[in-house]
C-alpha positions in Angstrom: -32.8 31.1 -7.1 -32.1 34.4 -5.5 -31.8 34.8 -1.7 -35.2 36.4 -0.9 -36.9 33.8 -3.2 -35.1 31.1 -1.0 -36.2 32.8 2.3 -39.7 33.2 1.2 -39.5 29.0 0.2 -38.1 28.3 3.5 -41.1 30.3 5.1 -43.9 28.6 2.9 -42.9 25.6 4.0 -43.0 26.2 7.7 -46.2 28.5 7.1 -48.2 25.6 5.0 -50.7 24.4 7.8 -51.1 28.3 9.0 -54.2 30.6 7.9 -53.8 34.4 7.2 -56.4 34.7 9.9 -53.4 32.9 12.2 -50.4 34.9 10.6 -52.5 38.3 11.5 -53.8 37.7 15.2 -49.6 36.3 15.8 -48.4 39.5 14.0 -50.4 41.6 15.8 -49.3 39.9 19.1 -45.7 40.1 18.7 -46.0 43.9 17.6 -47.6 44.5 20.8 -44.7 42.6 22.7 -42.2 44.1 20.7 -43.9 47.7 21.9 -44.4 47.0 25.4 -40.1 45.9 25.4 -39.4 49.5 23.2 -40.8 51.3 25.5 -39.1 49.5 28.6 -35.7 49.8 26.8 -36.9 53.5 26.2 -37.1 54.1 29.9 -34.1 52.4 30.9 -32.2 54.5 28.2 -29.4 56.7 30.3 -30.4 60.2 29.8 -26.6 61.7 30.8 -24.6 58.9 28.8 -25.3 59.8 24.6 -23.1 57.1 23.2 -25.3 54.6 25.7 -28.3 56.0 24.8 -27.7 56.3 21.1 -26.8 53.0 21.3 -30.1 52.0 22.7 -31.7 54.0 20.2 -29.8 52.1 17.3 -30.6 48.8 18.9 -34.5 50.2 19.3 -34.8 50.8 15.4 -32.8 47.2 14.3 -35.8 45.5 16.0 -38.4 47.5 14.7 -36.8 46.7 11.5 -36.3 43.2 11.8 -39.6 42.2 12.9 -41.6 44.6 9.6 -39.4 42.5 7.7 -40.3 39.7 8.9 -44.1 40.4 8.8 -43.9 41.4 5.4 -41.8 38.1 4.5 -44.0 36.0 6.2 -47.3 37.7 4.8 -45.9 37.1 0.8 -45.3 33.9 1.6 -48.9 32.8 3.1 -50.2 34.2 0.2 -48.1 32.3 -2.2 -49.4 29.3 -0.3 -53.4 30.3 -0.2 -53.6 31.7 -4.0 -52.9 28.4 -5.8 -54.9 26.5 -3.0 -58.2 28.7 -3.6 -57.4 28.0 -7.4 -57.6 24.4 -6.8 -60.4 24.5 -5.2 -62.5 26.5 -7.5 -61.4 23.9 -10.4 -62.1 20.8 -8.4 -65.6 22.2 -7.4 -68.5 21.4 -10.0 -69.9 24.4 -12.2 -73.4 23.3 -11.1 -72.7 23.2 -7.2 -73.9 26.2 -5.4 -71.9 28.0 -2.9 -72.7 26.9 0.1 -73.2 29.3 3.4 -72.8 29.4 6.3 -76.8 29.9 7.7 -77.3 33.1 10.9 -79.1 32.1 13.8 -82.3 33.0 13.0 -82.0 30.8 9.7 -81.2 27.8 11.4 -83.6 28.3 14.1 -86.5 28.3 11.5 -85.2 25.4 9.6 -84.8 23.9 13.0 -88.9 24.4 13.8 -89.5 23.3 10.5 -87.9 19.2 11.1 -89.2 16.6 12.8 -87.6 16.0 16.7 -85.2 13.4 15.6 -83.7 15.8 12.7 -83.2 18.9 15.0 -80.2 20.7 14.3 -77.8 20.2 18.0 -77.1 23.2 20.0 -73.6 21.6 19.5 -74.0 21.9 15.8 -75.2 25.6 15.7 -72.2 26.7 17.9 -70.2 25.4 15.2 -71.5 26.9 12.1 -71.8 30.4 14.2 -67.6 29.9 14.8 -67.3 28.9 11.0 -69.4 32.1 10.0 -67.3 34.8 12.1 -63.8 32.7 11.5 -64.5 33.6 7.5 -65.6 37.0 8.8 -62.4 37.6 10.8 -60.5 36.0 8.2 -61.9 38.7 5.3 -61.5 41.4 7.6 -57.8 40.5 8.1 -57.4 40.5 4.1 -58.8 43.7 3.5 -57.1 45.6 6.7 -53.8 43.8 5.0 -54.6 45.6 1.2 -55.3 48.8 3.2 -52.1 48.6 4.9 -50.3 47.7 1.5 -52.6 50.8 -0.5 -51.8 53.7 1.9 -48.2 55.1 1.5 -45.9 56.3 4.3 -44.5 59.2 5.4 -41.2 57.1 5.3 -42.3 56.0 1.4 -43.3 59.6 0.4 -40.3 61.4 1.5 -38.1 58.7 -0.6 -40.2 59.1 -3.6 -39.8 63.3 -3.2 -36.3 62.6 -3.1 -35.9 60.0 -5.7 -37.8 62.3 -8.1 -35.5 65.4 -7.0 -32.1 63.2 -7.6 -33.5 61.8 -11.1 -34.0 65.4 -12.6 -30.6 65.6 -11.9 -29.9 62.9 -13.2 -28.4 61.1 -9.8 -29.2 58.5 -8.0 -29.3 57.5 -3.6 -26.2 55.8 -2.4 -27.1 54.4 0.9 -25.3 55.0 4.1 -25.6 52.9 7.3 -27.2 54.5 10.1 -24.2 53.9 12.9 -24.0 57.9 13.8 -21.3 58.9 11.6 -24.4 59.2 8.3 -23.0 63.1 8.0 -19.2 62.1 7.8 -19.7 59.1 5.8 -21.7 61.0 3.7 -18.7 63.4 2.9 -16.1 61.0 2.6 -18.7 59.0 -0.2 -19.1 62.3 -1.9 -15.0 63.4 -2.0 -14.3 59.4 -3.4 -17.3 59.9 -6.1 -16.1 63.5 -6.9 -12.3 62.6 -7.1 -11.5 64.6 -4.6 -8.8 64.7 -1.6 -9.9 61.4 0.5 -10.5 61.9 4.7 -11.7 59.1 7.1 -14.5 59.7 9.2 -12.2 60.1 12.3 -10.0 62.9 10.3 -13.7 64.6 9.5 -14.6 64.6 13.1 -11.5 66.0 14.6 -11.4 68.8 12.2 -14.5 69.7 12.2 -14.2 69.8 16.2 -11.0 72.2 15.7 -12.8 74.3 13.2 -15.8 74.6 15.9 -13.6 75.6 18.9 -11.7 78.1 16.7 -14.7 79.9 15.6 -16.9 79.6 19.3 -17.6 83.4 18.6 -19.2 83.1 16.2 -21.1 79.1 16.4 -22.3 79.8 19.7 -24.8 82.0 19.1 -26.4 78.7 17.2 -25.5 76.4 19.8 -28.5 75.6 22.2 -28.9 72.4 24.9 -31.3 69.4 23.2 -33.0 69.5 26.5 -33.5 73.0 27.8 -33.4 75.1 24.4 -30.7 77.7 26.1 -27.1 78.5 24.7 -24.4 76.7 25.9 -22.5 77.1 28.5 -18.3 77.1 28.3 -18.5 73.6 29.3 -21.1 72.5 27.4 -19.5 73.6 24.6 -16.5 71.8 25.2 -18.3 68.6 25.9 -20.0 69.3 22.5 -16.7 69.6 20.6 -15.7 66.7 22.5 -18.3 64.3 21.7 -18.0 65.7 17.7 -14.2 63.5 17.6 -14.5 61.1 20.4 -17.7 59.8 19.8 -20.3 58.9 17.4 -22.7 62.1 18.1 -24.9 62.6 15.0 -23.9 65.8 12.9 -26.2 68.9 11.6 -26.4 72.5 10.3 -23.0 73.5 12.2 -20.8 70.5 11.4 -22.1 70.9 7.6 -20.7 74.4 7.7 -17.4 73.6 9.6 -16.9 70.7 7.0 -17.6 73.2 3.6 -15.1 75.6 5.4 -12.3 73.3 6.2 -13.0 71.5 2.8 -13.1 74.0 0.8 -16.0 73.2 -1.2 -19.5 74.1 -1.6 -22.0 71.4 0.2 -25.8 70.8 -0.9 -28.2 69.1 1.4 -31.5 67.9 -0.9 -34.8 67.0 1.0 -38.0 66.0 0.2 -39.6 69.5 0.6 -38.5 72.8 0.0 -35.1 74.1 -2.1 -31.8 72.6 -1.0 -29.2 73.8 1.1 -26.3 74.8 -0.3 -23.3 76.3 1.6 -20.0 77.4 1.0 -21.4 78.3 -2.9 -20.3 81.6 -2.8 -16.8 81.2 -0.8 -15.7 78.9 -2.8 -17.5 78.0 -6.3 -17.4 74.8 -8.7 -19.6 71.7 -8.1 -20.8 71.0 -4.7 -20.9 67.8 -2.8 -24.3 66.2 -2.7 -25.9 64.9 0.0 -30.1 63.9 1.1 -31.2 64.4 4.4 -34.2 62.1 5.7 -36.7 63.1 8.1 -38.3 60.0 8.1 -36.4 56.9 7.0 -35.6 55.5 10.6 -38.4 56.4 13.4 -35.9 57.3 15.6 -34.4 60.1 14.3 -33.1 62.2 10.6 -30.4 60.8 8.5 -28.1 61.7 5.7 -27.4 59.6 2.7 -24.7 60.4 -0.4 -25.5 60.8 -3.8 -24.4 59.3 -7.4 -24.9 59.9 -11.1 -27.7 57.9 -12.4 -26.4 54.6 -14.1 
């Protein structure tokens, strides 16, 4: 037995005297909870501080994560319990034995008028078959907002199935990368190991590319404008920039890709889910490039890169 099966055992047999209807109305609670404490933690993010606030972010994204998994876990497992349940049922039933319903108000109230005093259906009574009618009501409704859910793709499932498609007509495949920051450089240093290339640790990628940046601020800074206000950068915001490119874990784009080709000496393609790749450094420099897959929508809290390799 495999690890999810034993996860999904352990879970049946905690979830065995729960309903769906249960399962959905607790799910639905504890993604409100876990909302209402994003969005606190969202707030009390430091706005000046980008390794503490990127590590709020990271820490934002591993709970979102854990609890969907969770969900879903816990959802497959109820199921397992309910199918074979329903089945024995239905074969313990006889063939000849209608289904029996649940009777509306306005049934019961008629077959009410229609007995004699002592056989009147209690007020006690009819407030119990109205709460067994809308409990199987709730309960369908919960089923079929679950198959909805299951039936309508994401963006998050759409982009990965562009990209899967794009890799496989190249005969490649998606090498995960951990989402920690350093995606771009870790990315690289994948792609120079799986194209038997000279090897560089993520620190040595950082502190290059920095030098590579400073040494060329004529001509970068033209590209280099403030997350917040959309305006160039100052002297000192471009040194804090360079700065937080080998000191810290700041996430990588457009210019570190470029600094990278250049100090590598090798071309660089960037495949997405729509539109051509990017390729850079093709024309300096020739032969095969590195490839990597950039993500728009894999976390909600921001892109990320991934490496590449050839398709088993």
């Amino acid at each position: 037995m495999c690890d999810g099966d034993v996860a999904i055992a352990e879970l049946e047999s905690r979830l065995e005297d729960v309903s769906l209807e249960d399962i959905g109305a607790r799910h639905r609670r504890e993604r409100k909870d876990l909302q209402a404490k994003l969005q606190a933690m969202k707030k009390n993010a430091p706005k000046n501080n980008k390794n503490k606030r990127k590590e709020f972010l990271e820490e934002m994204a591993r709970l979102e994560g854990e609890l969907e998994q969770r969900h879903k876990a816990e959802l497959k497992a109820a199921e397992a319990i309910e199918a074979p349940l329903v089945v024995e049922a239905v074969a313990k039933e006889p063939a000849e034995k209608p289904e029996t319903e649940v009777p509306d108000d306005d049934e019961i109230e008629e077959k009410e008028e229609q007995l004699a005093p002592n056989q009147r259906v209690s007020k006690a009574q009819k407030r119990r078959d109205k709460k067994a009618k809308e409990a199987r009501a709730r309960e369908a409704e919960i089923k079929t907002e679950l198959q909805n859910a299951a039936n309508q793709p994401t963006p998050k499932l759409i982009e990965l199935q562009q990209i899967t498609a794009k890799l496989s007509q190249r005969q490649l495949s998606l090498h995960n990368i951990p989402s920690d920051g350093d995606c771009l450089y870790q990315s690289i240093r994948h792609q120079l190991i799986v194209n038997a290339l000279p090897g560089h640790s993520v620190q040595e990628l950082r502190e290059e590319t920095a030098n590579y940046v400073r040494a060329h601020k004529d001509s970068l800074i033209s590209y280099m404008v403030h997350p917040e206000t959309g305006d160039l950068l100052n002297d000192q915001q471009f040194e804090q920039y360079c700065h937080d490119i080998a000191k810290t874990h700041a996430w990588g784009g457009h210019i570190e890709l470029k600094a990278i080709s250049s100090l590598l000496r090798v071309p660089i393609e960037v495949i997405q889910a729509e539109g051509a790749p990017t390729l850079l450094g093709q024309e300096e420099f020739g032969g095969s490039p590195l490839i990597i897959c950039y993500h728009r929508h894999i976390y909600q809290l921001g892109a990320h890169y991934n490496s590449t390799v050839p398709a088993a």
